[in-house]
C-alpha positions as CSV (number, residue, x, y, z in Angstrom):
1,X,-48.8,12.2,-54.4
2,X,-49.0,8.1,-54.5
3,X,-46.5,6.1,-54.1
4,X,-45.9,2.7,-55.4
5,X,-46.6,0.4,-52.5
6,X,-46.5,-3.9,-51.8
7,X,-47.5,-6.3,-49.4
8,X,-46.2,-5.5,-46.1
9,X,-43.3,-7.2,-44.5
10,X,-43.4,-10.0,-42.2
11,X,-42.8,-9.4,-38.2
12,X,-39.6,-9.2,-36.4
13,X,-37.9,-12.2,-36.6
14,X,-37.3,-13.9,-33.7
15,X,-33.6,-15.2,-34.4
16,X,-32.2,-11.3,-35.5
17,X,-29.5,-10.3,-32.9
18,X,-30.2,-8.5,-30.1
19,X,-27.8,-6.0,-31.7
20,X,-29.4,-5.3,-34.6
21,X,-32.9,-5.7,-32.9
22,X,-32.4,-2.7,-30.6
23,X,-30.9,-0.8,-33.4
24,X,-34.1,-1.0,-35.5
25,X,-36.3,-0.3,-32.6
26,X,-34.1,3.0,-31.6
27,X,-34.5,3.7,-35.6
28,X,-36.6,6.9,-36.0
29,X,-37.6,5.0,-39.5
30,X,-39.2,1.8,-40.7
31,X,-36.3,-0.4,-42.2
32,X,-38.9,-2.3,-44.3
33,X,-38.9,-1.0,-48.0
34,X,-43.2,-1.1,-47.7
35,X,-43.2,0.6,-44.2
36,X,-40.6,3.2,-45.5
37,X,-43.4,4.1,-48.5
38,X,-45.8,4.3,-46.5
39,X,-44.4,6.4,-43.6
40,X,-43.2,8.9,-46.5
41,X,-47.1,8.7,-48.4
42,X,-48.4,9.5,-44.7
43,X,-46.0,12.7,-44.1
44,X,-46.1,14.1,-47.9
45,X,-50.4,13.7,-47.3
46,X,-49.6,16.0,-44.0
47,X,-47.6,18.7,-45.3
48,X,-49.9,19.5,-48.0
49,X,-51.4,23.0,-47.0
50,X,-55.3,23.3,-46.0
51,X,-57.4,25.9,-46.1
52,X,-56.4,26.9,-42.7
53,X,-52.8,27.8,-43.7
54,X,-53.9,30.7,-45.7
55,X,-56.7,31.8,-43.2
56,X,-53.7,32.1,-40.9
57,X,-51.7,33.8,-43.4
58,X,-54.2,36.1,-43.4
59,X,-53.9,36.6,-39.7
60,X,-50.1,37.1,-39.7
61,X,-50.1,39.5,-42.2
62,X,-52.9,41.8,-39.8
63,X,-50.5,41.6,-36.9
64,X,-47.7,42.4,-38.8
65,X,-49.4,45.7,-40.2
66,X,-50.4,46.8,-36.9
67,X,-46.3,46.1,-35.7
68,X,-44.7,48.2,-38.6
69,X,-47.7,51.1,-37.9
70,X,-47.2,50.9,-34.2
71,X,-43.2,50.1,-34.4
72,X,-43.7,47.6,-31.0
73,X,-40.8,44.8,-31.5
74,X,-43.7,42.6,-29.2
75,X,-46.2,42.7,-31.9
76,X,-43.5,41.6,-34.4
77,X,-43.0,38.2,-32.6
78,X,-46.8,37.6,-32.1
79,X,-47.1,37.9,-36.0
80,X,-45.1,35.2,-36.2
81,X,-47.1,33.0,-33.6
82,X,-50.1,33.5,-35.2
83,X,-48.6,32.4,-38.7
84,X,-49.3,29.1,-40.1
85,X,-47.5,26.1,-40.0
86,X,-45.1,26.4,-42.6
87,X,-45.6,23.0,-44.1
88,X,-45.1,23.8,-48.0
89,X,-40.7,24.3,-46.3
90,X,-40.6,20.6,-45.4
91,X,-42.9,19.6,-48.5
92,X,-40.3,21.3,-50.8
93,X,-37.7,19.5,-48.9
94,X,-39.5,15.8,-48.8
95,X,-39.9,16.6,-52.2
96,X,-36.2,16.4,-52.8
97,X,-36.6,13.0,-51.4
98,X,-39.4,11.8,-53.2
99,X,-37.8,13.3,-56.3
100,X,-41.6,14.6,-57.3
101,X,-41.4,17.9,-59.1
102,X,-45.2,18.0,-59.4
103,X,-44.9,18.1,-55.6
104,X,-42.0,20.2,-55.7
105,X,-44.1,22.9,-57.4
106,X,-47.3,22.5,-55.8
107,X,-45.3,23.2,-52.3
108,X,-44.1,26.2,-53.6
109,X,-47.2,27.5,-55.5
110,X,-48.6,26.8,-51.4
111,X,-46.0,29.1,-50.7
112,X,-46.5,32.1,-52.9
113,X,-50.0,32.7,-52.3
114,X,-49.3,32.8,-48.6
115,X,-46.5,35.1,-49.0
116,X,-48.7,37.2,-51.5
117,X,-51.1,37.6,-49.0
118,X,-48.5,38.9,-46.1
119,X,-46.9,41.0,-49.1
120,X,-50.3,42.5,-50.1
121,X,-51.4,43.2,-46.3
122,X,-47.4,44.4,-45.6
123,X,-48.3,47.2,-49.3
124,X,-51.8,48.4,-47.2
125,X,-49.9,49.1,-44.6
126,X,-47.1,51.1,-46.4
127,X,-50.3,52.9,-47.7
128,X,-51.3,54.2,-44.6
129,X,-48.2,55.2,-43.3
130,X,-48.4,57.9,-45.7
131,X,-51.2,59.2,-43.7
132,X,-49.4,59.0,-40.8
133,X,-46.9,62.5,-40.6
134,X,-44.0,62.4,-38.9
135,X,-44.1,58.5,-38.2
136,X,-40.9,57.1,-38.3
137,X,-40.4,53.3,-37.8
138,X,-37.5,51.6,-36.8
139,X,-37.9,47.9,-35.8
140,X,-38.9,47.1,-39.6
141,X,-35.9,48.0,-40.9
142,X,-34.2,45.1,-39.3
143,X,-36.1,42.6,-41.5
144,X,-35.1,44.1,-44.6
145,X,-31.4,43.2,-44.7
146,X,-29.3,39.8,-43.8
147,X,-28.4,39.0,-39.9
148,X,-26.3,35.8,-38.4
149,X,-29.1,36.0,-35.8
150,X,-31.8,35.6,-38.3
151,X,-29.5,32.7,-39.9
152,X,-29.0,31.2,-36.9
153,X,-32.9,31.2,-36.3
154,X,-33.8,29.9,-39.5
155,X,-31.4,26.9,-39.6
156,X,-32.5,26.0,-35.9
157,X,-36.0,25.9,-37.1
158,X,-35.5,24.3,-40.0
159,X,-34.0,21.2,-38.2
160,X,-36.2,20.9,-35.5
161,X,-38.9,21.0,-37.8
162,X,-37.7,18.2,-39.9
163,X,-36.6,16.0,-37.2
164,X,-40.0,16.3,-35.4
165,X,-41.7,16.0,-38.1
166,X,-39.6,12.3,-38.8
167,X,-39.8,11.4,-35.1
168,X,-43.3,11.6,-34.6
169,X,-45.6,12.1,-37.9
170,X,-48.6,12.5,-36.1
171,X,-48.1,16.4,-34.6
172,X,-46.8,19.2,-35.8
173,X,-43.9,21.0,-34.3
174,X,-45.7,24.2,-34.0
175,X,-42.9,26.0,-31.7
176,X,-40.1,25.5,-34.3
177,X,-42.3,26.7,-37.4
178,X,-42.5,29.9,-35.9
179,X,-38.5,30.7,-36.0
180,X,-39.1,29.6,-40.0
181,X,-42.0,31.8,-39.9
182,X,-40.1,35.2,-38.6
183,X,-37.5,34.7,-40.8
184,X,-39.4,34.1,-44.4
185,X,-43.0,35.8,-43.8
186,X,-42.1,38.7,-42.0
187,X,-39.3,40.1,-44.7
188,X,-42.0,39.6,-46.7
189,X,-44.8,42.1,-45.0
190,X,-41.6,44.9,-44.8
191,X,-40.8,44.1,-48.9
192,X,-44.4,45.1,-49.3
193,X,-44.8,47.7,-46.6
194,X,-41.7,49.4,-48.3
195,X,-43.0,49.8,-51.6
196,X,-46.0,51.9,-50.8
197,X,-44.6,53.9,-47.9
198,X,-41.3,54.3,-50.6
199,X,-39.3,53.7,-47.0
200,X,-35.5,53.2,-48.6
201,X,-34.0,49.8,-47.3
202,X,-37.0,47.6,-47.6
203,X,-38.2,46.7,-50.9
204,X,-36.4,44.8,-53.1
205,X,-34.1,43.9,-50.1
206,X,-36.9,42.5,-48.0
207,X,-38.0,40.2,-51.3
208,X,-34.2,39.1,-51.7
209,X,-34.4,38.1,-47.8
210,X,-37.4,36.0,-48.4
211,X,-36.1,34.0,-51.5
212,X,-32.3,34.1,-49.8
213,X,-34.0,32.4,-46.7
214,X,-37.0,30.1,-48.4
215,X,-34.1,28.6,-50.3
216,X,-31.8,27.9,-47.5
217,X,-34.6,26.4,-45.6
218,X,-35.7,23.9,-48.3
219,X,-31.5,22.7,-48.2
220,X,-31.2,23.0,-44.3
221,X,-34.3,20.6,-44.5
222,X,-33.3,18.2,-47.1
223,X,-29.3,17.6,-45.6
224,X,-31.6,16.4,-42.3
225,X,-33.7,14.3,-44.3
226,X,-31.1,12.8,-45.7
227,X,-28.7,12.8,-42.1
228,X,-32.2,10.5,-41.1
229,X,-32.0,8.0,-44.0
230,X,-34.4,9.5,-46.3
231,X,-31.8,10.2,-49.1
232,X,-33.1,10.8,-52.8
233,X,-34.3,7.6,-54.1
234,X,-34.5,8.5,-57.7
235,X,-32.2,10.3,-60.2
236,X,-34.6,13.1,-60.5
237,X,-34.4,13.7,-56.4
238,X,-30.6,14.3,-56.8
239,X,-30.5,16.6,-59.9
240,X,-33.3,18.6,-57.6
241,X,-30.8,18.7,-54.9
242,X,-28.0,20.0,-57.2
243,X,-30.3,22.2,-58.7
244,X,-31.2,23.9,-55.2
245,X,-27.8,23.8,-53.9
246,X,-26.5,26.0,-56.8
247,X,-29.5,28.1,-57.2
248,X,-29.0,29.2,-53.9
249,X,-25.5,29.5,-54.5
250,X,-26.4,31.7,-57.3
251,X,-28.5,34.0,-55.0
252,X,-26.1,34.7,-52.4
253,X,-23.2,35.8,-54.6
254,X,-25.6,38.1,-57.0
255,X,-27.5,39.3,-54.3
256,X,-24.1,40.1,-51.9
257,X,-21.0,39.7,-53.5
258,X,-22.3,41.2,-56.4
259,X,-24.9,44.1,-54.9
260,X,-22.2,45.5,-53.1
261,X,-19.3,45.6,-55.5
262,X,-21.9,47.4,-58.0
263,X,-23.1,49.6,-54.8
264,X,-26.3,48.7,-54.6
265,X,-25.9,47.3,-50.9
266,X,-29.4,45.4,-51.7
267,X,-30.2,43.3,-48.8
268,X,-27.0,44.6,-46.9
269,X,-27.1,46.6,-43.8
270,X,-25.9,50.3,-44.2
271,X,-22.2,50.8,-44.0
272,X,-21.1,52.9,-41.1
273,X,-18.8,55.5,-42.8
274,X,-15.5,57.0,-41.1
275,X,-14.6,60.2,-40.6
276,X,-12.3,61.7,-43.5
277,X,-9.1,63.3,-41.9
278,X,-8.9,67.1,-43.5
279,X,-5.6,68.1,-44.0
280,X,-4.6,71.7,-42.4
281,X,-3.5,74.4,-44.8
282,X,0.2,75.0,-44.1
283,X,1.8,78.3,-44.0
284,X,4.0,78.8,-47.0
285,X,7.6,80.2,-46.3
286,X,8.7,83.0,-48.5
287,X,12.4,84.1,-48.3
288,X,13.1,88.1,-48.2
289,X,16.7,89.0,-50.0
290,X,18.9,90.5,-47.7
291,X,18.8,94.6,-48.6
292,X,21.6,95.6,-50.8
293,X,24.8,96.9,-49.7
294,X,25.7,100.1,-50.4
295,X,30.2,100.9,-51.2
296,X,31.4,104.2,-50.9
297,X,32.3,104.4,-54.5
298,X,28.2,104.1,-55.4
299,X,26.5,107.5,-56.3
300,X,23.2,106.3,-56.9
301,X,20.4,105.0,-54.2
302,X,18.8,102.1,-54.4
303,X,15.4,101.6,-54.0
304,X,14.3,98.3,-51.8
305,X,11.6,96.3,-53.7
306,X,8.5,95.6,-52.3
307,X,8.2,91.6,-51.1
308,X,4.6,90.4,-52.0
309,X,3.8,88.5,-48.7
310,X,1.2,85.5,-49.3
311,X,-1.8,85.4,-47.0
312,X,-3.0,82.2,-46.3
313,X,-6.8,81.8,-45.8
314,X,-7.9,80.3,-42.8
315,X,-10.7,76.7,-43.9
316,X,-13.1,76.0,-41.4
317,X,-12.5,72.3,-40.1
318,X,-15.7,70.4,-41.1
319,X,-18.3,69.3,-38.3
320,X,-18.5,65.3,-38.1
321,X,-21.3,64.2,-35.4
322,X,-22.8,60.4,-35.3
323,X,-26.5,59.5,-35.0
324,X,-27.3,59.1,-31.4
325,X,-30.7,58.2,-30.5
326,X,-31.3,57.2,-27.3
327,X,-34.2,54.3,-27.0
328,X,-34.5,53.8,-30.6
329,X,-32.7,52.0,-33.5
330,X,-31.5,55.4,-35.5
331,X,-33.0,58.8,-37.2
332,X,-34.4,60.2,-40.3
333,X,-33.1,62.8,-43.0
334,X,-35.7,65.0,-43.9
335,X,-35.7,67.2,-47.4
336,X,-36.7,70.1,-45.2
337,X,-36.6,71.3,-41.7
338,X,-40.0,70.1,-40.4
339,X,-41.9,66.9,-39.1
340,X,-43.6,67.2,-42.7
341,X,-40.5,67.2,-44.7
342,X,-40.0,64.1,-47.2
343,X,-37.7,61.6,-45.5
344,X,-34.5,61.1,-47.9
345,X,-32.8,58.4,-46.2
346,X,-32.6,56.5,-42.5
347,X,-29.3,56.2,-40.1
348,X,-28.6,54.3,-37.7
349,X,-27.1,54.8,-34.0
350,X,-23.6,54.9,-34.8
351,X,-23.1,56.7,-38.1
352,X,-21.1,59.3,-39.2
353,X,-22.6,62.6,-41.1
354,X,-20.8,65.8,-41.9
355,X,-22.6,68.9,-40.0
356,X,-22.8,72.0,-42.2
357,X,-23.5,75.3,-41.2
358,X,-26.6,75.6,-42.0
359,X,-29.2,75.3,-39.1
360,X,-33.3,76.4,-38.7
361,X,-35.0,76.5,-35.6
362,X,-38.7,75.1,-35.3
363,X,-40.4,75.8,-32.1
364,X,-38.7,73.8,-29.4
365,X,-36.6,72.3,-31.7
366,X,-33.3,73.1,-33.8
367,X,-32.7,71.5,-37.3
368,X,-29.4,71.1,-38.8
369,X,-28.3,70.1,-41.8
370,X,-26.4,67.3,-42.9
371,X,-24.3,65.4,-45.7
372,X,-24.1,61.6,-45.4
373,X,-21.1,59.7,-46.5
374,X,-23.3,58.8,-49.7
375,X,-23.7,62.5,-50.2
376,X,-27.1,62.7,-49.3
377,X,-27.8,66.4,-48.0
378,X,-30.9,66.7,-45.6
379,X,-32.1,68.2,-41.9
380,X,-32.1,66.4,-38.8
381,X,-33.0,67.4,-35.2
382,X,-29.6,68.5,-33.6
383,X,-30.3,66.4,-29.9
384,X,-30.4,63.2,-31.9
385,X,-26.6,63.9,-32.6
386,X,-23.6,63.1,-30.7
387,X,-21.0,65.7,-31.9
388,X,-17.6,63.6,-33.2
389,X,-15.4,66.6,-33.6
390,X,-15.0,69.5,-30.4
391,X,-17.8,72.1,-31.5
392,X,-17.7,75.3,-29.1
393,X,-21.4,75.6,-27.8
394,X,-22.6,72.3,-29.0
């Protein structure tokens, strides 16, 4: 991208007040309308991606299949060292300034084909989990919904990013582009790795957490940007702006507000149900008439009538037991009660299910079956329950 440029300003003059003079030298920008241009031409040049960013991609996306197919939360966060610096965020942002939609897009098209790459690697992976029987991860499932930690993260990031980037042009804040890097590339690998593995929880939802957070990103950079002096310096830069600002307003109520008033709970963590009280079946009083009295002037008997007495049947009090798995993030229902059975749907520690009475014993091991609150019926290992209602012999 070229920018118009001039003749260069003339030096410092001598007279300026001290003021003013310390000021501009504590300024982390040039004040001169040339130097300004040709500080932004310099930084746009540097955050266009090389080859390297998506020979790194590459790399990340490796890592992270390893992490989902080992499930070790370290190899997670060395994913996201070995990802690239995420350059194409801040050149979607500095475009914004620059009001440049060719850059605008070219960032973003940088963008996609990194995450397509992490996405593709993140589907192999889901591919050979199906080889894999009786895996059952459970750190991946934490980058398939929205977290205030994650949030937090990103936003950090973001601004330390941007504000080292401004502060000194010549090196890249490496340390902070890995927080931006956990939080869009690896909900990327799980989106992918769900699809193929058909894991619930993970694809769309890890594809809504990589837009959700890309876009928030590309604001949290520009406000800086702007908090630094580089504000929009054409029309096109602030109807850019807008047009972010609302789009990802847009994407949070469709994608939350919305998801879970239709149910869909895309992108949402799993609700922890509550145990439904059962009401007791109450006794029912039945009145017996007094037995008719008999006067001396009567020459006939009577007979008594027999008094139908109700018998009330006695319903068993359903089982309610939570998901208690010690060292781990939650459990698996299974179709059937085996290692081999289909998996139906994933708990975590803390949630309710309804026990029924049917149970199957494999080896070692006893299977029970449950109901989630969704009405999901399936068979789970009975020591990875707490019980939640008094169960003689549990």
């Amino acid at each position: 991208m070229n920018l118009p440029t001039s003749q260069s300003i003339p030096p410092e003059d001598p007279n300026m007040p001290p003021a003013r003079r310390r000021r501009r030298r504590r300024s982390l920008l040039p004040e001169g309308v040339d130097e300004r241009y040709e500080f932004l031409e310099t930084l746009s040049q540097k955050l266009v991606p090389s080859l390297d960013f998506f020979l790194f991609s590459l790399a990340c996306g490796l890592v992270l299949d390893v992490a989902m197919l080992t499930d070790a939360p370290a190899l997670f966060i060395l994913a996201a060292l070995v990802a690239p610096f995420m350059s194409p965020v801040a050149g979607m942002s500095l475009s914004v300034v620059f009001g440049s939609m060719r850059y605008f897009v070219r960032s973003l098209g940088s963008m996609v084909i990194g995450g397509g790459i992490v996405f593709a690697l993140g589907a192999l992976a889901g591919f050979a989990a199906q080889f894999m029987p009786g895996f059952e991860p459970q750190y991946v499932h934490r980058l398939g919904y929205f977290d205030w930690s994650n949030i937090v993260l990103l936003v950090t990031g973001t601004v330390l990013m941007v504000y080292l980037l401004v502060r000194s042009s010549g090196q890249r804040p490496l340390v902070a582009s890995v927080a931006l890097a956990y939080t869009i590339y690896l909900p990327l690998g799980a989106a992918g790795y769900g699809l193929t593995s058909r894991v619930t929880g993970l694809f769309p939802d890890g594809l809504v957490v990589f837009a959700v957070h890309l876009a928030a990103a590309v604001l949290v950079g520009a406000a800086m940007l702007a908090l630094l002096g580089l504000r929009p310096i054409n029309v096109l830069g602030y109807t850019m702006g807008t047009t972010l600002v609302l789009a990802f307003a847009a994407a949070v109520i469709a994608f939350s507000g919305l998801g879970t008033a239709l149910t869909a709970h895309v992108a949402m963590p799993p609700p922890t149900p509550s145990a439904i009280p059962t009401n007791a079946p109450s006794a029912t009083i039945t009145h017996t008439p007094a037995p008719a009295t008999i006067t001396p002037t009567a020459t006939n008997t009577l007979v008594p009538t027999h008094t139908p007495t109700v018998t009330v049947s006695p319903v068993p009090t359903p089982v309610y037991a939570r998901i208690d798995v010690r060292g781990e993030q939650g459990a698996v229902i299974r179709d059937e009660p085996s290692r081999e059975g289909r998996v139906v749907t994933s708990l975590l520690n803390g949630m309710l299910v309804e026990v029924l009475p049917e149970s199957h014993n494999v080896g070692s091991s006893t299977y029970v079956k449950v109901r989630t609150s969704e009405g999901v019926e399936g068979w789970i290992i009975q020591s990875l329950l707490a019980t939640a209602t008094p169960v003689p012999g549990w």
